[in-house]
C-alpha positions in Angstrom: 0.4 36.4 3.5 2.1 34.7 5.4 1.2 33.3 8.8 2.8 34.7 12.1 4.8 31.6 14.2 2.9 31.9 17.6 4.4 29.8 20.6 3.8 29.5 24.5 6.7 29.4 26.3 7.0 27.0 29.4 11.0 27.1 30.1 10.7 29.0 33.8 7.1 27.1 34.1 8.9 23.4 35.4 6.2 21.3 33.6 7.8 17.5 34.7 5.8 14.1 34.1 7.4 10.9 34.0 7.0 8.9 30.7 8.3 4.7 30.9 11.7 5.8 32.4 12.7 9.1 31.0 11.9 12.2 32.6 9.9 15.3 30.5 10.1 19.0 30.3 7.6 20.9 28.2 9.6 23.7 27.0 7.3 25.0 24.5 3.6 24.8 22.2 3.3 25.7 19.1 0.0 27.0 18.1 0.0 26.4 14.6 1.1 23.2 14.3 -0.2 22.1 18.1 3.3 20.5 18.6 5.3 20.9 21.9 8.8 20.7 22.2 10.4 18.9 25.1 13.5 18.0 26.8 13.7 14.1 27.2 16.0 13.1 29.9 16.9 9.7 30.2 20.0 9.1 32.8 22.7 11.4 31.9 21.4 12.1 28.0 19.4 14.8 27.2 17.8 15.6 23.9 15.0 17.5 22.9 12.3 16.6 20.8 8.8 17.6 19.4 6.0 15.9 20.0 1.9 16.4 19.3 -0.4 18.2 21.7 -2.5 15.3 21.8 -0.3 12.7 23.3 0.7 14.6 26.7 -0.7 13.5 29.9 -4.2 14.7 31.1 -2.7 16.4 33.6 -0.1 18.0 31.6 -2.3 19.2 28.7 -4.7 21.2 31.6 -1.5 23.2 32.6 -0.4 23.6 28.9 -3.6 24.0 27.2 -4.1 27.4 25.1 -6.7 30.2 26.0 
């Protein structure tokens, strides 16, 4: 059987951190995989992008982290 895709939503949440000199916004977490997608914005570009669980900010992963 298959499993069932589960996934937090941040979008109306405005979860920002700063990483080097692009700016962040957790859009998503993906529970069975422990990835989060993010919007990456670096001057006028945008792009979204997955990354792992692991390699958010402290602070970030204390308002992201799953129940």
């Amino acid at each position: 059987m298959a499993r069932k895709k589960q996934t937090l939503d941040f979008l109306n949440n405005n979860i920002f951190f700063k990483n080097k000199e692009q700016t962040v916004k957790v859009l998503s977490l993906n529970l069975n995989s422990m990835d989060v997608e993010v919007l990456v914005i670096e001057d006028e570009k945008k792009k979204v992008k997955k990354m792992p669980f692991a390699h958010l900010p402290k602070e970030i992963k204390k308002l992201v982290r799953p129940l």
